[in-house]
Legacy VTK file of the C-alpha trace (Angstrom):
# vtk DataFile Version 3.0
C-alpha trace
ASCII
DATASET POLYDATA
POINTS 78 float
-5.192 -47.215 69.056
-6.255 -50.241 67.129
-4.983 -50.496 63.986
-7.908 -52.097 62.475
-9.881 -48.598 63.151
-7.077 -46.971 61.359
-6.983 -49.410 58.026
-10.804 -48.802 57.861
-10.222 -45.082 57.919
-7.783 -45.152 55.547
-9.804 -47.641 53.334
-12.820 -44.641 53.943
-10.521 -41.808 52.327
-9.089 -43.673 49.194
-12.682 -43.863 48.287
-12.789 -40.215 48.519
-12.532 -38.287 45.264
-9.016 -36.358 44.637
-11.037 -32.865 44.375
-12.464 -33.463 47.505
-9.347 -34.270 49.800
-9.295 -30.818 50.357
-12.512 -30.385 52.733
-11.599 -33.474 54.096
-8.348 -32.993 55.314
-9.893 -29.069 56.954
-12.505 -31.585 58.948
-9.938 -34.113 59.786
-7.567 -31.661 61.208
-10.116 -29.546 62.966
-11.543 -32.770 64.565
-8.055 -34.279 65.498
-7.205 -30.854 66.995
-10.551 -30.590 68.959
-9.735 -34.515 70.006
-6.058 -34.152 71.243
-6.579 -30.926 72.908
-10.133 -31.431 74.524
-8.680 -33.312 77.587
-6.252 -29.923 78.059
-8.816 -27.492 78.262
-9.944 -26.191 81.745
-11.782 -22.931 80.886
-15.484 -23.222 81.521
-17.533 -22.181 78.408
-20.570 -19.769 79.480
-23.732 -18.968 77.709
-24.104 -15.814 75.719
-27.618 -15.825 75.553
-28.803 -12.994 77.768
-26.104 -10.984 75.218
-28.349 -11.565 72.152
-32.065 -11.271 74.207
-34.279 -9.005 71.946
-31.739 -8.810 68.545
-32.561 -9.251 65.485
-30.349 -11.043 62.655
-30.017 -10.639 58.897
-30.868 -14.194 57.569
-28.505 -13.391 54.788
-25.750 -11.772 56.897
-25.655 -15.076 59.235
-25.638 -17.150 55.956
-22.329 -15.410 54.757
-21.237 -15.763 57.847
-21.603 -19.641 58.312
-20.189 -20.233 54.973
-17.013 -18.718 55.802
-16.858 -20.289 59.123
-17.971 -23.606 57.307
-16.967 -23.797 53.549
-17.467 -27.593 53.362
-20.997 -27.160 53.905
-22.024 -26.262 50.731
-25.478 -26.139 49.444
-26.625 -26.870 53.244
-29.856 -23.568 54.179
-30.644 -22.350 57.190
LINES 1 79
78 0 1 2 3 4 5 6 7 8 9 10 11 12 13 14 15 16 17 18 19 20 21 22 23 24 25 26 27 28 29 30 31 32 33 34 35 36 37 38 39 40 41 42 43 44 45 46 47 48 49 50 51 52 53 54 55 56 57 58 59 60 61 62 63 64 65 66 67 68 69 70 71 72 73 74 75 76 77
């Protein structure tokens, strides 16, 4: 890796408020784990689209959903 990609990171994240490392380090290390173990993977993902044909979703029950999934999207709708 070039260390000149790394400095610039780094320079990136001390701009980043203290209060906010938090969310930052959950994306970091869910992007460095989906980045190191991406070239491992051999199991073929499939759709599950036929599965859902004809349902019909809560709006608010997939919203409480995604923000559990996804807490450091905050404020972001549907």
């Amino acid at each position: 890796m070039q260390t000149g990609y790394k400095e610039k990171i780094l320079k990136e994240i001390d701009k980043i408020p203290d209060d906010k490392l938090a969310n930052v380090y959950r994306i970091i290390h869910l992007l460095t784990g989906e980045i190191t173990s991406g070239a491992k993977k051999t199991i073929k993902r499939v759709s599950l689209r036929g599965i859902w044909k004809g349902s019909q979703i809560n709006d608010s029950v997939f919203t409480e959903a995604r923000k559990s999934l996804f807490p450091y999207e905050k404020g972001r709708g549907i």
